[in-house]
N, C-alpha and C positions, 0 to 999 in steps of 0.2 A: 130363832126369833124373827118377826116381823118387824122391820121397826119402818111404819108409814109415813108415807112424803108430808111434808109439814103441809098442812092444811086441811087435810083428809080428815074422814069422820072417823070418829071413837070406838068405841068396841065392836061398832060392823066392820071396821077393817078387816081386823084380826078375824072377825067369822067368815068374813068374805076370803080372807086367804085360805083358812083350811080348808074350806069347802072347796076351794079352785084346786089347792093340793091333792085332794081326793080322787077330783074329777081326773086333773092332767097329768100326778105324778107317775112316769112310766111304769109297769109292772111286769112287761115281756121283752126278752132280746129280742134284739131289732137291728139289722144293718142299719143303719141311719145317714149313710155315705160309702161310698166305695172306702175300702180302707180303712170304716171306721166301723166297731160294734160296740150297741149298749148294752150292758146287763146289768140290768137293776136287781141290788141284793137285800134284803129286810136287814135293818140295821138298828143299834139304840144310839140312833141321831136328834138334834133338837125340833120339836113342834115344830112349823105344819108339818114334815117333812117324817117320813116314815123308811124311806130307805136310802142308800147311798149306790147314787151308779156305779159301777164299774163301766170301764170302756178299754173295747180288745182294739189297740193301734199297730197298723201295718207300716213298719218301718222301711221296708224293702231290703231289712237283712232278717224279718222274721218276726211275729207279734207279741208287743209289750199289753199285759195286763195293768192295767194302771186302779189303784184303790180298789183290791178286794176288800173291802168293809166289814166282813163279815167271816166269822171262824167257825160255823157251822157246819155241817160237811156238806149236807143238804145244797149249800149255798155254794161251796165251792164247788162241787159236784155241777151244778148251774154253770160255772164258768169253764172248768172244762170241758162242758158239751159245748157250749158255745166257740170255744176254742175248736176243738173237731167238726162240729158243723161248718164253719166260717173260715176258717186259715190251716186248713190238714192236719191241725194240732201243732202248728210250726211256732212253740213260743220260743221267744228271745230271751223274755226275762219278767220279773214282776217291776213296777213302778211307781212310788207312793208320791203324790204329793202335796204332803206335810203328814204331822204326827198324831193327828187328833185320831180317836181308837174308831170312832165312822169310817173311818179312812185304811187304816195299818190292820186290823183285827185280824183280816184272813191271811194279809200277805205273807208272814214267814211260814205258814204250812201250806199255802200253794205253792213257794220258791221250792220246798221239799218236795214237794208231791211232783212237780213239774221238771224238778233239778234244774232250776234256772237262776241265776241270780236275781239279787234284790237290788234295784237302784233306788235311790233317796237322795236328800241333800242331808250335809254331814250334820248342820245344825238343826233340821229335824230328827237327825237321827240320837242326837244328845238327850233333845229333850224327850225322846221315845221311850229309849231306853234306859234314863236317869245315873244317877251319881253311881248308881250300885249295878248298873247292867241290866238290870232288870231280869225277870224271868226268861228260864233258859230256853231257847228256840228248838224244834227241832233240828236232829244231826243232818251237816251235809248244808243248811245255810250260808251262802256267800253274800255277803252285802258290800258292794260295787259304790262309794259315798260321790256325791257330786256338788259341787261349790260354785253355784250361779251357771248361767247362759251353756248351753252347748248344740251338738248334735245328736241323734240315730240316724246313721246314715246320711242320704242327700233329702228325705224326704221330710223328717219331725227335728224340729228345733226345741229344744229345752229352753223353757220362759223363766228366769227369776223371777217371782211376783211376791215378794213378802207382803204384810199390813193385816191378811188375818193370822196369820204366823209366821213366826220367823221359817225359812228356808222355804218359804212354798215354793212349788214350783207347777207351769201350768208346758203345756206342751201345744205348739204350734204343728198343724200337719201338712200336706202340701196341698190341699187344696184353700189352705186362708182358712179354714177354723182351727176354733179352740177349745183345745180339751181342759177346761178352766178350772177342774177342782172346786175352793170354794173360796177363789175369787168374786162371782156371784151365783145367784140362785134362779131354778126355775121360776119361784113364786115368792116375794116376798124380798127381803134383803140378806145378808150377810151379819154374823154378829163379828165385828170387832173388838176385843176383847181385853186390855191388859191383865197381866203380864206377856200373855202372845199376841196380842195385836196390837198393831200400829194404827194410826190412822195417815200420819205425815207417809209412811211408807206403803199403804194402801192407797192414799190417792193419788200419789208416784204410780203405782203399778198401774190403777185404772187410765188414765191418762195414755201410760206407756203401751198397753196393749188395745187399746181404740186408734193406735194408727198401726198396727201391726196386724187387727184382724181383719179380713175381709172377707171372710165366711161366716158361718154360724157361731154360734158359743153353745159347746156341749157343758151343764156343769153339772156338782156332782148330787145337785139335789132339784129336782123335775125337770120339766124340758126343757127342750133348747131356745135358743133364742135366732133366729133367722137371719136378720141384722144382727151379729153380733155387735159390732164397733156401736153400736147405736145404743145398744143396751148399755155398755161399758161409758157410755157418755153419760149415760142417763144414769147410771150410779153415781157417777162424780160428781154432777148437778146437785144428787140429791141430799149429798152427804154434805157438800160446802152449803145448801138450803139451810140443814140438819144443824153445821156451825153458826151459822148466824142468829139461831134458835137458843144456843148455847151461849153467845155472847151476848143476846140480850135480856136472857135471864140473869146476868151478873148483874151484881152492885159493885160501887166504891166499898158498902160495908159489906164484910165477908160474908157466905151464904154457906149451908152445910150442901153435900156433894144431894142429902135428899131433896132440898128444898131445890139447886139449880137442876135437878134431873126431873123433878113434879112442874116443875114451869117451861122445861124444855122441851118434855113430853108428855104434853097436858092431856094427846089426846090418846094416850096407852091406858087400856085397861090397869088399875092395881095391880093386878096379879101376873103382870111382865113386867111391873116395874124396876125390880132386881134386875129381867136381863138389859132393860133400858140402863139400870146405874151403868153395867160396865161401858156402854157404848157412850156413855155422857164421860167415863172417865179418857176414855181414850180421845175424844174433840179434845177435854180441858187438857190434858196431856202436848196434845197438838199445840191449844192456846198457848200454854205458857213456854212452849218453844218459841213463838211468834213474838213472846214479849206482848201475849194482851190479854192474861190470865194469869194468875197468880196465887198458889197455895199457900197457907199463914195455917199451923195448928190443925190441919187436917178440914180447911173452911176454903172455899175460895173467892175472889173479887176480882175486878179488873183494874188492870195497874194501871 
């Protein structure tokens, strides 16, 4: 979903982004930094957005695969060339982060094909693989879980970054970029989502990683961003814009979740207004942690 800076026009936004998406969203591996490769894989991800990158990180004990998106073989096929072209075929292991199936799709039959472990954090990996396990992986998968902040080596730091899902996780490498996942996006915004997303724990993360990058932001949907730190400002901005949009559409008398997400987000076309409700529920979610938003009957108001 796009969901445009308050003030911006109406349904040329939204055409304006896919069309940018089109233009910019990567479609060939690319070193894009020493140490760093992108492989963009066709994926079934959300509008604009058509594929999910992959990106082959040089840890300096060996390279992590991070978000094979795709379980095509065609596709993964794609990333082991890239692997042998770029790093002698030296993988360390696969890298998800978070659970969304854009993201997880190829990784347990590349961890097999590659025999390498799967790293995750443990609370993406719950909700991956559900109450029941979920379907069976191939034989010979090891999943390696991880629980906030760490290292690979001296060179890539493992980022906590929840708020579009619990356990995401983004990766810092040594030259000050970030391998952001889907903390933000090449084109457009991020959907924050409940029941997996946050927004109080999203705008923790943006905040937290705008003094931590000082390179690029690789993410996992179109290009990069140059300034990263700048961008990750610039989401935070937009989103607290986004909440003041949200509290002014309240009343003292309760309003249903359609009517303060059609005032909130006056200028979304109908036809994203469903993915607007969730991003409207996740502000009011925030609200009524703040004490200035307040659910009654499935209605909300300002307390």
């Amino acid at each position: 979903m796009t969901d445009a800076p308050a003030g911006d026009g109406a349904a040329a936004r939204h055409d304006e982004d896919a069309a940018r998406m089109e233009q910019l969203e990567p479609s060939a591996v690319e070193l894009v930094e020493p140490g760093l490769v992108r492989v963009p894989q066709r994926t079934a991800t959300l509008p604009p957005a058509t594929r999910t990158n992959a990106y082959l990180v040089d840890t300096g004990m060996g390279w992590l695969v991070v978000d094979p998106g795709s379980a095509d073989d065609a596709e993964l096929s794609i990333i082991e060339q890239a692997l042998r072209d770029h790093a002698d075929g030296d993988a360390l292991g696969v890298f998800v982060t978070h659970h969304h199936a854009d993201h997880v799709a190829g990784a347990p039959a590349l961890a097999a094909r590659l025999d390498v472990p799967l790293w995750c954090h443990r609370e993406a990996l719950r909700r991956w693989r559900g109450a029941d396990g979920g379907a069976p992986w191939p034989p010979g998968v090891h999943v390696e879980e991880l629980d906030g902040d760490g290292w690979f080596g001296e060179d890539v730091r493992v980022l906590s970054s929840p708020g579009h899902a619990p356990g995401h996780l983004s990766l810092l490498v040594a030259s000050g970029s970030l391998v952001a996942g889907d903390v933000v996006a090449g084109v457009g915004t991020i959907v924050v989502a409940p029941p997996d997303g946050s927004m109080t724990d999203y705008l923790a993360t943006l905040e937290r990683l705008a003094t931590l990058t000082t390179g690029a932001v690789y993410p996992s949907h179109g290009p990069a961003a140059l300034d990263g730190a700048a961008l990750l400002r610039w989401y935070h901005a937009h989103r607290l814009a986004r909440e003041r949009r949200v509290i002014d559409a309240l009343d003292v008398e309760p309003r249903s979740l359609g009517e303060v997400t059609a005032a909130a987000y006056a200028e979304v076309p109908p036809a994203l207004l469903p993915l607007a409700q969730w991003q409207c529920v996740a502000h009011l979610d925030r609200l009524a942690e703040l004490g200035i938003a307040v659910e009654r009957a499935g209605r909300w108001a300002r307390c």
